[in-house]
C-alpha positions in Angstrom: 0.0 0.0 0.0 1.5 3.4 -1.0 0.4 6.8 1.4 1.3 9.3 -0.9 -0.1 11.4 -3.4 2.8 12.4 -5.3 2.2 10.5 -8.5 -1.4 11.4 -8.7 -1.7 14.5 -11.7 -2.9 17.4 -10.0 -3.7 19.8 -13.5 -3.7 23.5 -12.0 -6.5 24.3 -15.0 -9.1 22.8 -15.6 -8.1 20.5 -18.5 -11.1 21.0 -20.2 -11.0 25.3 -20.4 -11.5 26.5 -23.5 -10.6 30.5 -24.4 -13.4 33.2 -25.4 -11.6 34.4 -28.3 -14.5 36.8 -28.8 -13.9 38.5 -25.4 -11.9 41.3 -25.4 -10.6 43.4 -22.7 -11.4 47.2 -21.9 -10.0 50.2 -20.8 -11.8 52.1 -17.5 -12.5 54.8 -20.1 -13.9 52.4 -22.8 -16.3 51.3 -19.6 -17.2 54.5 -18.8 -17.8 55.6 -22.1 -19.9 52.5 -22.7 -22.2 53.2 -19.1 -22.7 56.7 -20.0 -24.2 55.9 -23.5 -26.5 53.4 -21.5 -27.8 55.1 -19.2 -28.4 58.1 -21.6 -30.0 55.4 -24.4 -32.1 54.4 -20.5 -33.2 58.3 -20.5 -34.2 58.4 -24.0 -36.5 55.6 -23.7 -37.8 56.0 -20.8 -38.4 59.9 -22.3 -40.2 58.7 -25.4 -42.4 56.1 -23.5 -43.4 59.4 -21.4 -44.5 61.1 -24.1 -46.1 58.1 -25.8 -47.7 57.8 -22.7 -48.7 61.3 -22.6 -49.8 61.8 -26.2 -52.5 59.0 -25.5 -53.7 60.7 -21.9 -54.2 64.0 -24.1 -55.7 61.7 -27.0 -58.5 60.4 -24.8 -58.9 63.2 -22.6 -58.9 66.2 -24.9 -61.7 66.0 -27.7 -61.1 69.4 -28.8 -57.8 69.9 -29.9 -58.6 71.5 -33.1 -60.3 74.4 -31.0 -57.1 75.0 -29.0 -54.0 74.4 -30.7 -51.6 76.1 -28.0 -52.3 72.5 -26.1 -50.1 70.4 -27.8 -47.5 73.6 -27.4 -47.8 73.4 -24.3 -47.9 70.0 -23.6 -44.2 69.3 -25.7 -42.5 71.9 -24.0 -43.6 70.7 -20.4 -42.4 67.9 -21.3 -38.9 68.9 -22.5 -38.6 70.5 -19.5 -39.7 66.9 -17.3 -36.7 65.7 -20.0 -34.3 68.6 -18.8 -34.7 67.8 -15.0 -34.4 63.6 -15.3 -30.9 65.0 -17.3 -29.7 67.5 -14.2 -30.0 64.7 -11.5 -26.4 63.6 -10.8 -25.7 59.7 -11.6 -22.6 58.1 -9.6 -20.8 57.9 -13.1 -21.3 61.5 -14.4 -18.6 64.0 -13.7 -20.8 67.3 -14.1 -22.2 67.1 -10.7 -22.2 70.4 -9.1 -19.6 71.3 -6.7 -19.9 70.5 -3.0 -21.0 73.6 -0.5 -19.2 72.3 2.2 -15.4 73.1 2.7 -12.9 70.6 1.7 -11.9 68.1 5.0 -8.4 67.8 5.5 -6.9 64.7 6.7 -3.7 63.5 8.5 -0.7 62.7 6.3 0.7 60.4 8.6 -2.3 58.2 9.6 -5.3 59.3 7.1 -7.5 60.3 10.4 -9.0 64.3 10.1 -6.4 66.8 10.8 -7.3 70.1 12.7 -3.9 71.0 12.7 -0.6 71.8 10.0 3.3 72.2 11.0 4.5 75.5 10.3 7.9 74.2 9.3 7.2 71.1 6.9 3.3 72.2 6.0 2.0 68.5 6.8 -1.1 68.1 8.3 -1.1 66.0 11.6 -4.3 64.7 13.9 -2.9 65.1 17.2 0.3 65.9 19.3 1.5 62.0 19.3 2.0 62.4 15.2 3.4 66.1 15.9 6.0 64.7 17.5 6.8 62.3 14.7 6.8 65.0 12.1 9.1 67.4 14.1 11.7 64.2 13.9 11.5 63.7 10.1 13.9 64.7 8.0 13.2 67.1 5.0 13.7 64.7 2.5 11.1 62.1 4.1 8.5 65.8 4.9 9.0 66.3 0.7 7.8 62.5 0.1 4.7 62.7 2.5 3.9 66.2 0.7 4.7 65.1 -2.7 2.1 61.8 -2.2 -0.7 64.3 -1.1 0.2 66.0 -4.4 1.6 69.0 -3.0 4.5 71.2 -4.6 7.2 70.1 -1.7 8.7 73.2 0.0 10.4 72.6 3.1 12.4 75.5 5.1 
């Protein structure tokens, strides 16, 4: 009777694994690209059904509309302007939401918890008087890496 294992094959892949050769890969801004078009294509259906929707309301409601011909005015431009508000309301993948009101939060270069406070000498932002003490015994060179990661023009005095 043999114990061991060792002359068992153990394949790493799966033997039988065949490649997608119609699969390609994609860049983050070929994804991007390809997300925004959807979700705009989403808008522009869900936009037409609207007005499909709202062109039969006015069909069986209105019987006149030969007698008033401002309604159908009326009722395309409110709904280019239902269109223009769906289009203002910021997606998590479109860049032209507005700015933020609030002021920007600064945080600790050392440890990445909020900093209150900034070293006069080096300019690094620190949380409390533990990592003050550690920045007062850096060296210039290691101050100009931490400011050069937060993507700040390095000058040390």
């Amino acid at each position: 009777e043999q114990l061991s294992f060792l002359h068992y094959p153990r394949p790493f892949k799966n033997p039988n694994y065949t490649k997608n050769l119609n699969r390609r890969t994609k860049n983050l801004k070929t994804v991007l690209t390809q997300e925004r078009e959807r979700e705009r294509a989403e808008r522009e259906r869900r936009r037409q059904e609207k007005e499909e929707q709202e062109r039969l309301a006015d069909d069986a409601m209105d019987v006149d509309t030969a007698d008033n011909p401002n309604k159908e005015k009326n009722s395309e431009s409110s709904a280019s302007c239902i269109v223009a508000l769906d289009e203002d309301i910021p997606t998590y993948t479109s860049i032209e939401a507005p700015p933020s009101l609030l002021p920007p939060r600064h945080y600790c270069d050392i440890t990445g918890l909020e900093a209150p406070y900034t070293d006069p000498r080096t300019g690094l932002r620190y949380h409390d008087k533990s990592v003050y003490e550690l920045i007062k015994g850096l060296s210039p060179s290691v101050a100009k890496d931490y400011l050069a990661a937060r993507g700040v023009n390095p000058v040390v005095k």
